[in-house]
C-alpha positions as CSV (number, residue, x, y, z in Angstrom):
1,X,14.9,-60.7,15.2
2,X,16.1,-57.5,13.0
3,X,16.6,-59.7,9.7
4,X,12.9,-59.5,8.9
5,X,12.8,-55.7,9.0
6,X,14.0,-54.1,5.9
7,X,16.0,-50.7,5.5
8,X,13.0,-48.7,5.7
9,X,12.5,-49.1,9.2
10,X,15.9,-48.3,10.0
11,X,15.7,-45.2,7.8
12,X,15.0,-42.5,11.1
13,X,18.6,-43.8,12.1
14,X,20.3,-42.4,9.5
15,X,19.9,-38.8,11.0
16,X,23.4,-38.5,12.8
17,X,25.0,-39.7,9.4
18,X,22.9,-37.5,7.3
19,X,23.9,-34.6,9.4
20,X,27.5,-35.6,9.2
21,X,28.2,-35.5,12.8
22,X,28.9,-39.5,12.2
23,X,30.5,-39.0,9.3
24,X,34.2,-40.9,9.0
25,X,35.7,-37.3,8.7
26,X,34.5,-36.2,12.4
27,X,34.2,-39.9,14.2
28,X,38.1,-39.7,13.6
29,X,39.1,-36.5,15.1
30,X,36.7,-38.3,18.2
31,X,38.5,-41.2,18.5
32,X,41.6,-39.1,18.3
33,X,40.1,-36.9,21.5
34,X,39.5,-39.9,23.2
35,X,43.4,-40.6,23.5
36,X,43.8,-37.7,25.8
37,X,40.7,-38.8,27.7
38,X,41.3,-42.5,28.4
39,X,44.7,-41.5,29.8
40,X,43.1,-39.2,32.6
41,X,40.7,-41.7,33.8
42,X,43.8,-44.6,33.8
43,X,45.7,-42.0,35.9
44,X,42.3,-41.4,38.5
45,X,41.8,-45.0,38.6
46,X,45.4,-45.9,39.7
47,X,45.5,-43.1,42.2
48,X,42.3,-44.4,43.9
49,X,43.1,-47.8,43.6
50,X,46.4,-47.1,45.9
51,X,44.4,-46.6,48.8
52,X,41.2,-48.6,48.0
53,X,40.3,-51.9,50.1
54,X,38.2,-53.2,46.9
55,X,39.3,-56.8,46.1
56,X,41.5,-57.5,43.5
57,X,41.9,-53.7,42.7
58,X,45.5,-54.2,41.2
59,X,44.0,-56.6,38.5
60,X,40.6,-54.8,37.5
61,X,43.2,-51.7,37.0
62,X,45.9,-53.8,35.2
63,X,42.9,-55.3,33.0
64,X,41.7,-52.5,32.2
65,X,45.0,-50.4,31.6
66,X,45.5,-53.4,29.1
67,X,42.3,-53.4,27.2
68,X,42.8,-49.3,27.1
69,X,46.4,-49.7,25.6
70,X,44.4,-52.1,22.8
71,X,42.0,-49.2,21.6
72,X,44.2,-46.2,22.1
73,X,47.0,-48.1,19.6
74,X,43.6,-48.6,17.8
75,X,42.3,-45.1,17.8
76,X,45.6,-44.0,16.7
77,X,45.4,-46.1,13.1
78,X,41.9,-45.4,12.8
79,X,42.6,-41.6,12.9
80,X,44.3,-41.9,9.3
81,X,42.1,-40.9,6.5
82,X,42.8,-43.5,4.2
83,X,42.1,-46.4,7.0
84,X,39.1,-45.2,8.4
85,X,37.7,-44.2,5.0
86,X,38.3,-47.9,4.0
87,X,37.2,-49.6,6.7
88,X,33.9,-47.3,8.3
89,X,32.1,-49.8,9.9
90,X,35.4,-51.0,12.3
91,X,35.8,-47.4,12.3
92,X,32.5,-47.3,14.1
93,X,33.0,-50.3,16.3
94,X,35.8,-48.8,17.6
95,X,33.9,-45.0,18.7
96,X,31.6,-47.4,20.1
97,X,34.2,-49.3,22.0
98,X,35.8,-46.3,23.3
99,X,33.2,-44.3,24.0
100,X,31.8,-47.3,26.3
101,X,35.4,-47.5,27.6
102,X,35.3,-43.8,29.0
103,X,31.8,-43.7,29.9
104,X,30.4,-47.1,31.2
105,X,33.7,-49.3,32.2
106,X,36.4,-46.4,33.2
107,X,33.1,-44.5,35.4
108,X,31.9,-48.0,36.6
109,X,35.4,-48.6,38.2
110,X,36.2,-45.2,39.7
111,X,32.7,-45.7,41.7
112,X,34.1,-49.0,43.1
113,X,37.8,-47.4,43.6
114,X,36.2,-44.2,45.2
115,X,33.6,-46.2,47.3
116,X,36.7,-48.5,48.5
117,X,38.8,-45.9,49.5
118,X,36.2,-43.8,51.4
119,X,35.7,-47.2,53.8
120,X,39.3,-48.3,53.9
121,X,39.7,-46.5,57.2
122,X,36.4,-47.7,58.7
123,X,36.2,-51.3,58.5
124,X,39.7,-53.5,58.3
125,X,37.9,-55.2,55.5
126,X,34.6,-54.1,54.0
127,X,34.5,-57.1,51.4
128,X,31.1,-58.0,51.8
129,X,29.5,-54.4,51.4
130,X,32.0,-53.6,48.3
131,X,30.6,-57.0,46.6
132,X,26.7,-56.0,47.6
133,X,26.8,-52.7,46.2
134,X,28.6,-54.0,42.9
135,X,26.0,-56.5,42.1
136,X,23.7,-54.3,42.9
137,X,24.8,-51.4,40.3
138,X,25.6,-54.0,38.0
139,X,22.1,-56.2,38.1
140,X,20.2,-52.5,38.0
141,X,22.2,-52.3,34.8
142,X,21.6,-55.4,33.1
143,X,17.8,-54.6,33.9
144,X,18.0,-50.7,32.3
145,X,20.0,-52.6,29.3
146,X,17.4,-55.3,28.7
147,X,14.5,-52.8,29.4
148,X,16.0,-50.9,26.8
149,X,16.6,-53.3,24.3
150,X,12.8,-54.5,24.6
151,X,11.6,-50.5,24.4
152,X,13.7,-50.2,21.1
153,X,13.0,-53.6,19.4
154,X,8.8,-52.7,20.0
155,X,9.3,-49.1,18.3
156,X,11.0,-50.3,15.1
157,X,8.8,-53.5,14.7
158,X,6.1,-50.5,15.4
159,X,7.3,-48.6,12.7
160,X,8.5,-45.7,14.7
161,X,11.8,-45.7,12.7
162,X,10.4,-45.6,9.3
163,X,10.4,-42.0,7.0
164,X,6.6,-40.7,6.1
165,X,5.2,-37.2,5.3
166,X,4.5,-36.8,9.0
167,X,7.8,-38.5,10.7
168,X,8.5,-35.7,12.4
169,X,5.4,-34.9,14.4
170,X,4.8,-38.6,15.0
171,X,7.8,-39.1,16.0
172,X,8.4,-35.9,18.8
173,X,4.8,-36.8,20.2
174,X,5.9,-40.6,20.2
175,X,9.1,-40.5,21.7
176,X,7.9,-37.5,24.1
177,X,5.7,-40.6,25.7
178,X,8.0,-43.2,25.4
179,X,10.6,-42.0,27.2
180,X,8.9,-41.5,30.0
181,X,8.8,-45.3,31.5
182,X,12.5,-45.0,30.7
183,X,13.6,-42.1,33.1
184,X,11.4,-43.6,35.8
185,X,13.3,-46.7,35.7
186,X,16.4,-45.2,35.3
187,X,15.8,-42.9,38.3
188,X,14.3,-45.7,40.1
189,X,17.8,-47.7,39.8
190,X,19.8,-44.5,40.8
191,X,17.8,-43.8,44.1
192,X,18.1,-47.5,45.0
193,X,21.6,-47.7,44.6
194,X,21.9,-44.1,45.9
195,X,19.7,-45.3,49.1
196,X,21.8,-48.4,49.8
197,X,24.8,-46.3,49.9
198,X,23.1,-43.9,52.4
199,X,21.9,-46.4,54.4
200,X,25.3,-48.4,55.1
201,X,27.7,-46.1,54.7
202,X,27.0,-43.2,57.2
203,X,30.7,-42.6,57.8
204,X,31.5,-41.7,53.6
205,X,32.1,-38.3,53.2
206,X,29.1,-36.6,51.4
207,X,31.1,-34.9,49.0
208,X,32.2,-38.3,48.1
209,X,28.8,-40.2,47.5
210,X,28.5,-36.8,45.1
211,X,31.0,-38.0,42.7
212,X,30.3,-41.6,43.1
213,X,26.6,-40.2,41.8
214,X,27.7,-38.6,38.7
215,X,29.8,-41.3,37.6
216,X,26.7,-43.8,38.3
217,X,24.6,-41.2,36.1
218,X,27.1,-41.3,33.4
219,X,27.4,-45.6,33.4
220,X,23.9,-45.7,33.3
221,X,23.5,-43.1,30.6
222,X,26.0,-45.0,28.7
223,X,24.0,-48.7,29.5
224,X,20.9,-46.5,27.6
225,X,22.5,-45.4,24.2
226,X,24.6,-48.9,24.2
227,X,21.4,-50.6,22.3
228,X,21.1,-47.3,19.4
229,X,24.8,-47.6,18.9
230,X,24.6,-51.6,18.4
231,X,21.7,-51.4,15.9
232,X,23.2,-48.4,14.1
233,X,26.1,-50.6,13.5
234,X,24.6,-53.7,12.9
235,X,22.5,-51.1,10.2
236,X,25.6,-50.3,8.8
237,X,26.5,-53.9,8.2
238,X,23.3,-54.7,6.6
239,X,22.2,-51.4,4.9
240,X,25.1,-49.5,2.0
241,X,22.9,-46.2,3.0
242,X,24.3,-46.2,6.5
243,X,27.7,-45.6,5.0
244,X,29.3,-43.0,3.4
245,X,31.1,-42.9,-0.4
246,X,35.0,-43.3,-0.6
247,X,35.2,-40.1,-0.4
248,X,33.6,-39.9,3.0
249,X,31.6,-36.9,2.4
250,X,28.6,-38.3,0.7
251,X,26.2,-40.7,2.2
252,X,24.9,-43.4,0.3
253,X,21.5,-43.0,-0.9
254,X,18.7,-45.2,0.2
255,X,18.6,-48.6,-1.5
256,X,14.6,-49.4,-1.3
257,X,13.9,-45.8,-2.2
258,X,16.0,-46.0,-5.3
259,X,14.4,-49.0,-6.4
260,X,11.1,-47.7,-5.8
261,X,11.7,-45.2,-8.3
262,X,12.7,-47.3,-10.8
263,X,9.4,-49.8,-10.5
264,X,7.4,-46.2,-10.6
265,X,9.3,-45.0,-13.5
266,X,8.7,-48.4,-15.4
């Protein structure tokens, strides 16, 4: 669907790498960050899971633990300079694939682990509530990610991406609008999952439905930036002005603009 856009409706995008805060230079020291994070969430996740009734908690954990070991050995070789200046756009998969880690898969299963262990001492085994409220999360999800997708596909085939004389104002006024469908169907999902919680589970502490909140807040925040951060890369792919020089401290211009100059100047 993207391949009959061309780089000037991506050009908006380009803000966090013009800036520099996506820059090789400071993705790297993230990634490197991330190795003290992913840790901490492995250790939460292990301690819960010790006295959570969730099925098949010692394999989601040992799954997990695996697919973590995989990007921290990762994140570790793509914190050297001359890798990650060589190879930028697995450099960028990889912030993408650990940020999600942290944020949507490690938050994801400490809900489950946290939810598990507050009913282990109510029911002998609460299977069939565990399983409801995980398809529930996860189908609210898959409806926030595909909302999502839609919203952002119908703003860059609007043109809502491109770079004009009045991007700016267009573009605050625009997204000022857009967004709000987006936080009433985010907060829609959150109160329904939130409600279903309330409603059969009476006897989980309240400071506990609390956390599980926050980490539902952050997996769903995550499900919202996951569509940006896929077209960013697949711009990077497609477009040399979503990356940076060898170097990795200057960006490479714009392709179309360059040429446009040259057919003016001619």
């Amino acid at each position: 669907m993207l391949k009959n856009l061309s780089e000037k409706d991506f050009v908006v995008l380009r803000g966090p790498f013009e800036s520099g805060r996506q820059a090789p230079g400071p993705l790297g020291v993230a990634i490197l960050l991330f190795l003290f994070i992913q840790p901490l969430f492995l250790f939460f996740e292990y301690d819960l899971g010790v006295y959570s009734v969730y099925p098949y908690t010692d394999e989601i954990i040992f799954i997990h633990f695996t697919i973590t070991g995989i990007l921290m050995v990762l994140s570790i070789i793509f914190s050297i300079s001359k890798v990650y200046l060589r190879f930028q756009k697995t450099q960028y998969l990889l912030s993408i694939l650990v940020s999600q880690n942290v944020g949507l898969v490690a938050s994801f299963i400490l809900t489950i682990m946290l939810l598990g262990e507050s009913v282990s001492d109510m029911y002998p085994l609460p299977t069939q509530f565990l399983i409801s409220y995980t398809v529930i999360t996860l189908s609210v999800g898959v409806l926030l990610f595909l909302f999502t997708c839609i919203r952002f596909y119908i703003l860059i085939k609007k043109g809502q991406y491109r770079k004009g004389t009045s991007k700016d104002q267009l573009r605050s006024r625009f997204e000022t609008k857009s967004y709000l469908p987006m936080v009433l169907l985010y907060s829609t999902g959150l109160v329904l999952v939130l409600q279903y919680l309330f409603r059969n589970t009476s006897f989980v502490q309240y400071e506990s439905i609390f956390i599980i909140a926050i980490f539902l807040m952050i997996f769903y925040t995550m499900i919202f930036v996951l569509p940006e951060q896929l077209v960013m890369l697949y711009c990077k792919h497609r477009f040399k002005s979503f990356n940076f020089e060898s170097n990795g401290k200057y960006l490479i211009p714009l392709q179309e603009t360059q040429e446009d100059k040259k057919s003016f100047n001619n």
